[in-house]
ZAMARGU-4260 file (C-alpha; in steps of 0.2 Angstrom, whole numbers, plus 5000, padded with zeros to 4 digits):
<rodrens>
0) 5577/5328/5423 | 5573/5345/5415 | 5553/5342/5418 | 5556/5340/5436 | 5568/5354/5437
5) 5554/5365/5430 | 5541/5357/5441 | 5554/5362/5457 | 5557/5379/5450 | 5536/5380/5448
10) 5531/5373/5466 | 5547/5386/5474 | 5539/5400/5463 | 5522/5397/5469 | 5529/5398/5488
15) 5535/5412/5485 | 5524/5421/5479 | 5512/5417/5493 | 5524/5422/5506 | 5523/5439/5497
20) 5508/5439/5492 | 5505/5448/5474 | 5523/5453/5474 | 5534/5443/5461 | 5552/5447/5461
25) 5554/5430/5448 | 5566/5435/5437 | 5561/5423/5420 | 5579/5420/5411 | 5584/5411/5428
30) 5579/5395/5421 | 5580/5394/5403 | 5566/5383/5394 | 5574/5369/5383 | 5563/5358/5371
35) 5570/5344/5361 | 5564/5340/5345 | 5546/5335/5343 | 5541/5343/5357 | 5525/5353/5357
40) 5525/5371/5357 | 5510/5382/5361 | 5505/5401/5358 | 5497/5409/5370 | 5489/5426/5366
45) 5489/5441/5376 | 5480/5454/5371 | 5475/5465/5356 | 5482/5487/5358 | 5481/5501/5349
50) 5490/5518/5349 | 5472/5528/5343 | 5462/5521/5357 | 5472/5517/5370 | 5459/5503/5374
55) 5466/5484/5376 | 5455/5470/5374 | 5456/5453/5375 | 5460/5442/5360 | 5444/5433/5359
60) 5433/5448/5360 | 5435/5445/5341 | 5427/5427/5335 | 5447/5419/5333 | 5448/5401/5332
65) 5445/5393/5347 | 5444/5375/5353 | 5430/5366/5355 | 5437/5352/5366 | 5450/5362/5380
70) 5440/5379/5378 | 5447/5394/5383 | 5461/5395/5397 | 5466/5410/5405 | 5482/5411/5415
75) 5484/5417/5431 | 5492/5436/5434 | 5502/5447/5443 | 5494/5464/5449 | 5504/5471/5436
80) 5497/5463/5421 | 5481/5464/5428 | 5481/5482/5426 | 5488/5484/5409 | 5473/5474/5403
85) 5483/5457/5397 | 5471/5442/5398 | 5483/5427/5392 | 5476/5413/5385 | 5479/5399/5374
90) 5476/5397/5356 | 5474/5384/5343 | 5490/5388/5335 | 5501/5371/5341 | 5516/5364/5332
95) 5532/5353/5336 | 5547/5358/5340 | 5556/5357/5323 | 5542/5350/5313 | 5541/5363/5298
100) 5524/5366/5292 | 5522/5373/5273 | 5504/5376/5276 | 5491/5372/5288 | 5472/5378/5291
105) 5467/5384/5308 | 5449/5384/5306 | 5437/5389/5296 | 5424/5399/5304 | 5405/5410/5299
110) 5407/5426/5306 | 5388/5435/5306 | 5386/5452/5300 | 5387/5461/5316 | 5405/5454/5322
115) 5411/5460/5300 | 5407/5476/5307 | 5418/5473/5325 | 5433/5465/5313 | 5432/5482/5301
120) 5429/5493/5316 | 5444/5484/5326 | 5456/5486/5309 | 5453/5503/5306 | 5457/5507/5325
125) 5474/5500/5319 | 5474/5486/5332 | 5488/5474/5334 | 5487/5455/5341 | 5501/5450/5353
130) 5504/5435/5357 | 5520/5424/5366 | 5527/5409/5362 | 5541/5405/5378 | 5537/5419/5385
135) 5543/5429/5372 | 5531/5441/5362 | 5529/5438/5347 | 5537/5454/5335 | 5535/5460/5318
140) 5551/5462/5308 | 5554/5478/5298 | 5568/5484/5290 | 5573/5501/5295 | 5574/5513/5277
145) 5587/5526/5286 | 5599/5513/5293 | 5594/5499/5283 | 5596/5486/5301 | 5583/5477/5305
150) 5572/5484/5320 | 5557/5473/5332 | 5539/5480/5334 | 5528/5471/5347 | 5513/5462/5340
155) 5508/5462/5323 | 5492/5471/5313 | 5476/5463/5313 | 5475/5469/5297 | 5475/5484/5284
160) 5464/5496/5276 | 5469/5501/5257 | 5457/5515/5247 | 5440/5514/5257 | 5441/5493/5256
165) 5448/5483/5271 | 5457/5469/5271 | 5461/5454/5287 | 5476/5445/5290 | 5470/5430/5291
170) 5487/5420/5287 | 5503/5421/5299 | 5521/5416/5293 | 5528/5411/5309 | 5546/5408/5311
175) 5554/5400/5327 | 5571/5406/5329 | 5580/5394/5342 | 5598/5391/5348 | 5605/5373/5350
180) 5611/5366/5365 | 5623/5350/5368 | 5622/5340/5383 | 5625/5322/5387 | 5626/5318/5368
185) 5607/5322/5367 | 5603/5341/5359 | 5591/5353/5366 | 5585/5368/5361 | 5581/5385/5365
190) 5568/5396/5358 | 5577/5414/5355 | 5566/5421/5344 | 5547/5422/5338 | 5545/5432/5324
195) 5528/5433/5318 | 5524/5440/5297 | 5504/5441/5295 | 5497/5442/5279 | 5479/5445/5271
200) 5474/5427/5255 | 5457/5426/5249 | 5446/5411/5252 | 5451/5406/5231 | 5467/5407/5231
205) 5472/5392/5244 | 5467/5376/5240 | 5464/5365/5255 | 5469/5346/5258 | 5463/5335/5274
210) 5476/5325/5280 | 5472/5314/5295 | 5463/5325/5306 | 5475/5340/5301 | 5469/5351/5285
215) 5484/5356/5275 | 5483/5368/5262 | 5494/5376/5248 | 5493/5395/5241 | 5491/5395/5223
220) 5504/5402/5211 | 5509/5419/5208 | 5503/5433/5218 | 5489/5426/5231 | 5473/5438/5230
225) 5470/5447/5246 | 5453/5443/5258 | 5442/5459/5261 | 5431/5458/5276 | 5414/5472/5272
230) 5403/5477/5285 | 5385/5471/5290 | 5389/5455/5281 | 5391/5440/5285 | 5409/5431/5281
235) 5417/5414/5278 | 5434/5418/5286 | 5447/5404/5284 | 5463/5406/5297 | 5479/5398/5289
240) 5496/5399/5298 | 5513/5390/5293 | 5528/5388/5304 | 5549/5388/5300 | 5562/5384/5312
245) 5580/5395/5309 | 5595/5391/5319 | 5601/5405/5327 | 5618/5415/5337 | 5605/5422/5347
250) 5609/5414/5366 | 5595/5414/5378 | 5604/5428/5390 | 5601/5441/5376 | 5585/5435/5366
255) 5579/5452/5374 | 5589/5460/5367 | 5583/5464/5349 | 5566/5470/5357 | 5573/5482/5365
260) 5588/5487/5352 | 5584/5508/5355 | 5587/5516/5340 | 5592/5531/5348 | 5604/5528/5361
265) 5615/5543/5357 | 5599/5556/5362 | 5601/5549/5378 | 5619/5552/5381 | 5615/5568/5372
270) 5603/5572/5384 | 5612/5568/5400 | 5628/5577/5397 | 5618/5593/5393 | 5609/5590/5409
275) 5625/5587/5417 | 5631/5602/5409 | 5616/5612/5416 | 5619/5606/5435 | 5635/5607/5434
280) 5633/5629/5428 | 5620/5629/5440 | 5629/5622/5455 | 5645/5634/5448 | 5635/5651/5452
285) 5624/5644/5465 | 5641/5639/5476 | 5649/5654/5472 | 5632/5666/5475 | 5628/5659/5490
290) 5646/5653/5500 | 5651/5671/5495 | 5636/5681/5501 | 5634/5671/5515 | 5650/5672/5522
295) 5652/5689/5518 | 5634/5690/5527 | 5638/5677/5541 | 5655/5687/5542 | 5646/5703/5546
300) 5632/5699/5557 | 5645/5693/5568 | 5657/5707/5569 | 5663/5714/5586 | 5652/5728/5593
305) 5662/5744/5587 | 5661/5739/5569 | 5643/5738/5569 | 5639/5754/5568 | 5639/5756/5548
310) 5633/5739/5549 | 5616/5743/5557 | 5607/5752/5543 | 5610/5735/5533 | 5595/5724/5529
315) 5595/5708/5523 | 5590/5688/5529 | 5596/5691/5548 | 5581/5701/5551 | 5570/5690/5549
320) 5575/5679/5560 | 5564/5682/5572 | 5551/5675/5559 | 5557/5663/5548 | 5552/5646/5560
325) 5535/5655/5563 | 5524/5639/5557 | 5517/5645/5537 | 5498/5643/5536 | 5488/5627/5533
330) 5503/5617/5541 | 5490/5599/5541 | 5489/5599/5522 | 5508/5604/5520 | 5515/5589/5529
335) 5502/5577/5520 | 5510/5584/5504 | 5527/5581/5513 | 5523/5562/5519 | 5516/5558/5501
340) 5531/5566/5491 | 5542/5554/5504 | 5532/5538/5500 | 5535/5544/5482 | 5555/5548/5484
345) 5560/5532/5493 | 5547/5518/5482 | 5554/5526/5467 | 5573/5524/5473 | 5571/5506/5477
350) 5558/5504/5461 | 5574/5513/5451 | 5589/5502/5459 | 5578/5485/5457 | 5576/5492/5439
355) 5594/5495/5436 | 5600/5480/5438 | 5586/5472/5427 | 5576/5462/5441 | 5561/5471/5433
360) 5565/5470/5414 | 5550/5469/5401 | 5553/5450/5401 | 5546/5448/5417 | 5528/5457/5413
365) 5518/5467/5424 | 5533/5465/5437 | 5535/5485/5438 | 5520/5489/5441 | 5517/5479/5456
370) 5532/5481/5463 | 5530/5500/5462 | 5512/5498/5472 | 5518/5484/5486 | 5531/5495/5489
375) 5522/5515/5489 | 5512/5502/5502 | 5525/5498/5511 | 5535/5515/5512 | 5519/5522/5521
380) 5529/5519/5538 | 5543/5530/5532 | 5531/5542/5526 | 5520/5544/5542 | 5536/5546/5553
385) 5543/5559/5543 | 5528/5567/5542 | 5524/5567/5557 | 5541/5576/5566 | 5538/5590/5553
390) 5520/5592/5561 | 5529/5593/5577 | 5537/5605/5573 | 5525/5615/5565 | 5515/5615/5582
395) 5504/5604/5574 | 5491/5597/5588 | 5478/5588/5578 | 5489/5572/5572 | 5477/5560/5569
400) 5468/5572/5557 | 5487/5576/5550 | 5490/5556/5551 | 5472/5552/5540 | 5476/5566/5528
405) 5493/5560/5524 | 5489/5542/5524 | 5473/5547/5511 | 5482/5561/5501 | 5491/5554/5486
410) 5480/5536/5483 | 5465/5546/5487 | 5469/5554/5469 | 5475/5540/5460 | 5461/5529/5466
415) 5447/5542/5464 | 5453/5545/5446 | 5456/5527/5442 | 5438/5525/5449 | 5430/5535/5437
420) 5439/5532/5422 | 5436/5513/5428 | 5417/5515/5422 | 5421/5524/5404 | 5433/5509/5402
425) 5418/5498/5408 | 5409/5506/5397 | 5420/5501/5381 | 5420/5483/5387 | 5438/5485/5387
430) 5449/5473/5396 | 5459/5487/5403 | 5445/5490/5414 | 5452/5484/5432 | 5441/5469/5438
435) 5429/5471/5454 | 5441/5460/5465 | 5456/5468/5458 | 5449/5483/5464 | 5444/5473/5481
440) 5463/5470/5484 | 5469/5486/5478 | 5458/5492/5491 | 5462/5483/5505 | 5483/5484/5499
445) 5478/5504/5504 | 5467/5501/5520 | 5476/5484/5525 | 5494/5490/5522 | 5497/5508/5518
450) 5485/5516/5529 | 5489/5506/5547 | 5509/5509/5543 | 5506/5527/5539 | 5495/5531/5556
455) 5511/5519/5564 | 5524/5529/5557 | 5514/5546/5561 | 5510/5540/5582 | 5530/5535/5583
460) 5535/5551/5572 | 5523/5562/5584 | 5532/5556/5599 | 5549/5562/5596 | 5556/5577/5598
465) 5552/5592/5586 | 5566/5597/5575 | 5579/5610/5585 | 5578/5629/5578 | 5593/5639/5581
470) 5582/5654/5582 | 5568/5660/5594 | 5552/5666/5586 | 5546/5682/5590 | 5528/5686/5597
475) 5524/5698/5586 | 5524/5696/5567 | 5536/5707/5559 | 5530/5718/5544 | 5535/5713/5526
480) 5542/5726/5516 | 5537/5728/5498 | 5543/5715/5488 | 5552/5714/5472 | 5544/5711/5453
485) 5555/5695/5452 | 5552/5688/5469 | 5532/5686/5464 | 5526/5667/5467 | 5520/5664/5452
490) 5533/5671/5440 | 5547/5663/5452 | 5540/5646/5450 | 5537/5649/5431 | 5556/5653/5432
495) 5563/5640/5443 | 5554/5626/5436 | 5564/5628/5417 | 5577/5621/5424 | 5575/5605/5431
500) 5563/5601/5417 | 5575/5606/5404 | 5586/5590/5412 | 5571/5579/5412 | 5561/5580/5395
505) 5570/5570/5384 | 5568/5555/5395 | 5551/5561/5398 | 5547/5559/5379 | 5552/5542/5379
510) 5542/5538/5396 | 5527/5543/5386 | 5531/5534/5373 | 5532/5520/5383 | 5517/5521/5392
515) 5506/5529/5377 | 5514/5521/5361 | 5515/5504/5365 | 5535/5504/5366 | 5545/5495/5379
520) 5555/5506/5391 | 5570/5498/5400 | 5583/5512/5400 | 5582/5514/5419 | 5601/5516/5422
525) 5597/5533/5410 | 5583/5537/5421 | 5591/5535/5437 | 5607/5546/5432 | 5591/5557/5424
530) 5582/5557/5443 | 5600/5561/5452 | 5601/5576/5440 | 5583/5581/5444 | 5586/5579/5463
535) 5601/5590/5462 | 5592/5602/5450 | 5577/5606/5461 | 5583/5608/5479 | 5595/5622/5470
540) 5586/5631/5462 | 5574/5631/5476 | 5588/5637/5489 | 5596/5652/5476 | 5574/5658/5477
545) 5572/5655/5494 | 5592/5665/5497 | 5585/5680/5488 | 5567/5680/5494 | 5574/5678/5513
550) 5585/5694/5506 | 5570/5703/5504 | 5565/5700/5522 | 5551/5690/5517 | 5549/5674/5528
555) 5532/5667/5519 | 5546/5652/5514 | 5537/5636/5518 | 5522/5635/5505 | 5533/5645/5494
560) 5548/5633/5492 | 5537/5618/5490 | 5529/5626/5474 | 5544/5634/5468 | 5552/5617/5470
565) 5535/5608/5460 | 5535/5619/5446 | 5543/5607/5435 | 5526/5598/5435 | 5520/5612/5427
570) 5530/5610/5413 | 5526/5591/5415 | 5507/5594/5411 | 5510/5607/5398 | 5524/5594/5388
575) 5511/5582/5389 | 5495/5591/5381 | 5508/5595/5367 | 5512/5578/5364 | 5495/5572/5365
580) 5491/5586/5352 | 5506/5582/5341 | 5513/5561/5343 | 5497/5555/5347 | 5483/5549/5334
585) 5468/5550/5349 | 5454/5556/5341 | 5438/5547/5352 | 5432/5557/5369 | 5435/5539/5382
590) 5453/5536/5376 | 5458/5555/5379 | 5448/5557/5394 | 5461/5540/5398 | 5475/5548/5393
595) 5471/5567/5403 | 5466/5556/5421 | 5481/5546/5420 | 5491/5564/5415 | 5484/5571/5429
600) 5488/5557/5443 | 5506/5557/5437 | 5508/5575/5434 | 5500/5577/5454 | 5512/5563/5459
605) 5530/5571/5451 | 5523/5589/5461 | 5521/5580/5478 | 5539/5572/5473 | 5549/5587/5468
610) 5540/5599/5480 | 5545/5589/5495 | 5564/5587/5487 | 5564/5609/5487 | 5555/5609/5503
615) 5568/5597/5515 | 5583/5605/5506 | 5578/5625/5509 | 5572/5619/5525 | 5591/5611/5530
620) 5598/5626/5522 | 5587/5639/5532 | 5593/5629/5548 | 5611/5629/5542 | 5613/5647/5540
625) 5604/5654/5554 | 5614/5641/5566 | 5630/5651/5559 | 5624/5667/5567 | 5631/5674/5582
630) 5611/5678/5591 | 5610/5694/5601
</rodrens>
C-alpha cells in the first residue's frame, strides 16, 4: 500500500505543480519515506561547492564512477535549485536497507594526466561533494572543541592537501542512521540520518576480493597508507565505500534538525533585544519631540487672532505650506523607485510569513528562491497601482512612460547583472551558470507576468483619484533660507542610516553567511521580528529628519526622505566589502566579480525597500500634520 501511496502523492504533486507552473509549495516531511529491510537505497549526488570560488559544478565534471549500463540521470528541478547550480543525479553507490557492508569497491578507474591536474586543481579550491540519500544531505560529523557537542557540516571534502603533496578521498564510511517503525506486526524504517566520513587509502593497502559480480575488499592492518593524486600524471584511482546502519531516537519530524542545530542562538536573542532596545529609545524621544512640538506648534498656529501678534515673527514648518505638496523633481523615476520598493515590501512579507511557519525550510530545496521570484512576479499588480496614484498625484502626465519604468526598474538590474555575470560563470564551465531556457522562462516570468500586471495595476492606479492634500500649493516658489550644517543631504543620511542598520547587522552577518559560506539559514521568525524592527526603525528616523528639515522651512522633502530613508543600504554595501575582505578566502577575479554583482543587486534592492518605507511614512505624516492646521 505504501508504493501506491507514494505513487498518489507523486501523480497529486505533478498536478500541482502544473497548475502553478514552476511554483512548488510541496512541503517534503508530509509524507515520510519508509523502507523495509532489503530494500534498495540509492544516493543521488548534487553538486560539488566551495567557499574560495563560489563556483558549483556538477559532480561529474570530475571522472567519478559512473555506470555503464543506466548512465547518467538528472532529475528534474525547481527554479530554485536551477539557479543555485544543483544538477542531481544518480551514482553507483547502491546498498540495501540494513545490509551492512565491511567493504566494497566502487570502481576502479584510469584517470589521464590532464583530469590529475582537475582533481588537484578541485582539492586545493577546498571543494566539497554533496550528495542526498532520502532527500536528506549527506553531512560530515565533527566534534565541536569548545563545547565538545557534536555539530553537522554539509557535504564532505573531496580531499586534503598536507605539506605541498595532495591526497583524494577515495573511500567514504557511510553510516545510515534510521528510526524503526511498527505497523501491522511488519517493521518499517525511516532514514533519519546520512552521515557521510571520507577518507584518503592508497591503492596497497586494500586488498580486493571478487565475489559474484560484487568486488569486496578489506583494508590491511594498522594504519592504511594514504592515496596521493600528482599533477600531469596519469592515476589508477580505485573508489571503495562501506556502509552501517544505527538505530536511532531521531523521529522523522525532526531529522532536520541536527543540520540546522545553530550554535549561536543566544547572538540572536542578543541582537534582538538590543534592537528592541534601540526602537524602543528611539520611539521614546521621537514621541516625545514631536507630539510635544507639534502640539505646541499645532496649538499656536491656531490661536485666536489677538494672540497672534507675538506669534507672527515665528518661523517654522507652517510656512512652507504653501510649498511642501509642490511636485519634487524627476517625479517619473521617483515612483518607479516607489513601485519597486512596494513589489519588494509585500513579496518579502508573504516570502517571510510562508517562511515562518516552515513551508519553505531547507528540506524542501531551491523552494525559497522560487517562491520569492513567482511571487516579486505576481506583486507587480500592487506595485503598478500604488505607483501609479502617487504619479497622480505628482501631476504626472506621461503614465505609460511611468508604467514602463516601473515595471523594468528593479529586474532590469537584477537581470542585466545576472546577464553578465552569466558569461564569466559560462566561462568557468560552472554549473552555476543559469541555462539558456532557464533564462527563456525567467524572461518570459518578467514579460509574461510582471510586466502586463504592472502596466494593469498602473492604468487602474491612474484612474483613481489623486491622493487629497489639505493644503493649496502656491504659484510661486517660496525662497529657502540658509540651511543648517546638520540638515546637509548627505551627512543626514550618513546619520540616519546608523540606526536602522545597527538593528539589522547581526542578522545580516548570518545572511551572508548563508548565501556565501555555504551554511543553512532557517531562522526566519528572527528575521521577521529583525524586518519589523527595521520597518519601525526607518520610517522614524526618516519623519524626526524630515520634522526638523521642514523646521528650517525647507520643502525639498520628497527625494530627500527616500534617501534619508535608503541609507541603511549604505551601510549594507560597506558591511559587506568588509566581510568579503575579512570572512571570506576569495582570492580569483570571476568569484569576486560574483560576489560584488550579486552585492550590488541586493544592496540596490534593500535601498529601493527601505526608501519606499521612509518615503510613505513622512509622506502620511506631512499629510497628518498639515490636516491639523487651521488655513487662513
Amino acid at each position: 500500500g505504501n508504493m501506491a501511496t507514494t505513487h498518489l502523492f507523486h501523480t497529486l504533486y505533478i498536478i500541482f505543480i502544473l497548475s502553478l507552473k514552476c511554483q512548488g509549495f510541496y512541503i517534503p516531511g508530509v509524507a515520510p519515506s519508509e523502507f523495509s529491510a532489503g530494500h534498495t537505497l540509492e544516493i543521488k549526488a548534487v553538486s560539488m561547492t566551495s567557499v574560495k570560488t563560489q563556483l558549483p559544478y556538477e559532480y561529474y565534471s570530475l571522472p567519478f564512477c559512473r555506470s555503464s549500463q543506466k548512465g547518467i540521470h538528472y532529475k528534474s528541478l525547481n527554479l530554485g535549485e536551477v539557479l543555485r547550480g544543483d544538477r542531481i543525479a544518480n551514482t553507483l553507490y547502491e546498498f540495501k536497507m540494513l545490509e551492512e557492508i565491511s567493504c566494497q569497491v566502487l570502481c576502479e578507474e584510469t584517470v589521464n594526466a590532464k583530469q590529475s591536474t582537475l582533481f588537484v586543481e578541485r582539492i586545493n579550491q577546498e571543494y566539497t561533494l554533496h550528495m542526498l540519500l532520502d532527500n536528506l544531505p549527506a553531512a560530515t560529523v565533527f566534534k565541536n572543541l569548545k563545547t565538545s557537542e557534536l555539530q553537522y557540516e554539509d557535504g564532505f571534502k573531496l580531499g586534503f592537501s598536507f605539506s605541498d603533496k595532495t591526497y583524494l578521498n577515495n573511500h567514504l564510511y557511510i553510516t545510515v542512521l534510521y528510526h524503526p517503525v511498527e505497523r501491522n506486526d511488519e517493521t518499517f524504517y525511516r532514514i533519519v540520518g546520512f552521515e557521510v566520513e571520507p577518507q584518503s587509502i592508497a591503492m596497497d593497502s586494500i586488498t580486493t576480493t571478487t565475489k559474484d559480480d560484487k568486488v569486496e575488499c578489506a583494508l590491511s592492518s594498522g594504519d592504511p597508507k594514504v592515496f596521493e593524486i600528482v599533477k600531469n600524471t596519469e592515476t589508477q584511482i580505485r573508489f571503495t565505500y562501506s556502509v552501517q546502519f544505527k538505530s536511532s531516537d531521531i523521529a522523522w519530524a525532526s531529522r532536520w534538525d541536527t543540520y540546522l542545530r545553530m550554535s549561536d542562538v543566544q547572538i540572536h536573542w542578543f541582537s534582538i533585544c538590543n534592537s528592541i532596545a534601540i526602537i524602543l529609545f528611539l520611539s521614546g524621544i521621537l514621541a516625545l519631540i514631536l507630539i510635544r512640538t507639534l502640539r505646541r506648534d499645532i496649538a499656536r498656529y491656531n490661536m485666536k487672532d489677538e494672540e497672534l501678534d507675538e506669534a507672527l515673527e515665528e518661523t517654522g514648518w507652517k510656512l512652507v505650506h504653501g510649498d511642501v505638496f509642490r511636485p519634487p523633481n524627476y517625479p517619473t523615476f521617483l515612483v518607479a523607485c516607489l513601485g519597486s520598493g512596494i513589489q519588494l515590501f509585500c513579496m518579502f512579507i508573504i516570502v517571510l510569513v510562508f517562511a515562518m511557519f516552515g513551508m519553505l525550510s531547507p528540506a524542501s530545496r531551491g523552494a525559497l528562491m522560487t517562491v520569492g521570484i513567482v511571487l516579486f512576479m505576481f506583486m507587480g499588480l500592487i506595485a503598478g497601482y500604488h505607483s501609479a496614484r502617487m504619479f497622480r498625484t505628482l501631476k504626472g502626465t506621461n503614465w505609460k512612460k511611468a508604467g514602463f519604468l516601473t515595471a523594468t526598474l528593479y529586474p532590469g538590474v537584477v537581470f542585466g547583472t545576472g546577464f553578465l555575470l552569466n558569461f564569466f560563470i559560462w566561462g568557468e564551465h560552472s554549473s552555476g551558470a543559469v541555462p539558456f531556457t532557464t533564462m527563456i522562462a525567467l524572461l518570459f516570468l518578467w514579460f509574461g507576468i510582471s510586466f502586463p500586471l504592472v502596466l494593469c495595476g498602473f492604468y487602474f492606479g491612474y484612474r483613481k483619484q489623486a491622493y487629497e492634500h489639505p493644503v493649496r500649493t502656491n504659484q510661486i516658489p517660496r525662497q529657502i533660507p540658509e540651511q543648517p550644517w546638520y540638515l546637509n543631504p548627505v551627512l543626514g543620511s550618513i546619520m540616519a542610516g546608523v540606526l536602522p542598520f545597527g538593528a539589522i547587522f547581526v542578522e545580516l552577518f548570518f545572511i551572508l553567511s548563508a548565501i556565501w559560506e555555504n551554511q543553512f539559514y532557517y531562522l526566519f521568525g528572527f528575521l521577521y521580528l529583525v524586518f519589523v524592527i527595521l520597518v519601525i526603525a526607518c520610517a522614524e528616523v526618516t519623519i524626526a529628519m524630515t520634522y526638523f528639515q521642514l523646521c528650517a522651512e525647507c520643502y525639498h522633502w520628497w527625494w530627500r526622505s527616500f534617501f534619508i530613508s535608503g541609507s541603511p543600504s549604505y551601510y549594507v554595501l560597506g558591511y559587506s566589502v568588509i566581510y568579503y575582505f575579512t570572512k571570506l578566502e576569495i582570492e580569483d577575479f570571476v568569484p569576486t566579480l560574483l560576489y560584488f554583482g550579486y552585492t550590488f543587486v541586493m544592496v540596490t534592492g534593500f535601498w529601493l525597500l527601505t526608501g519606499t518605507i521612509g518615503f510613505y511614512a513622512t509622506y502620511f505624516f506631512i499629510r497628518k500634520i498639515y490636516g491639523a492646521v487651521k488655513q487662513d
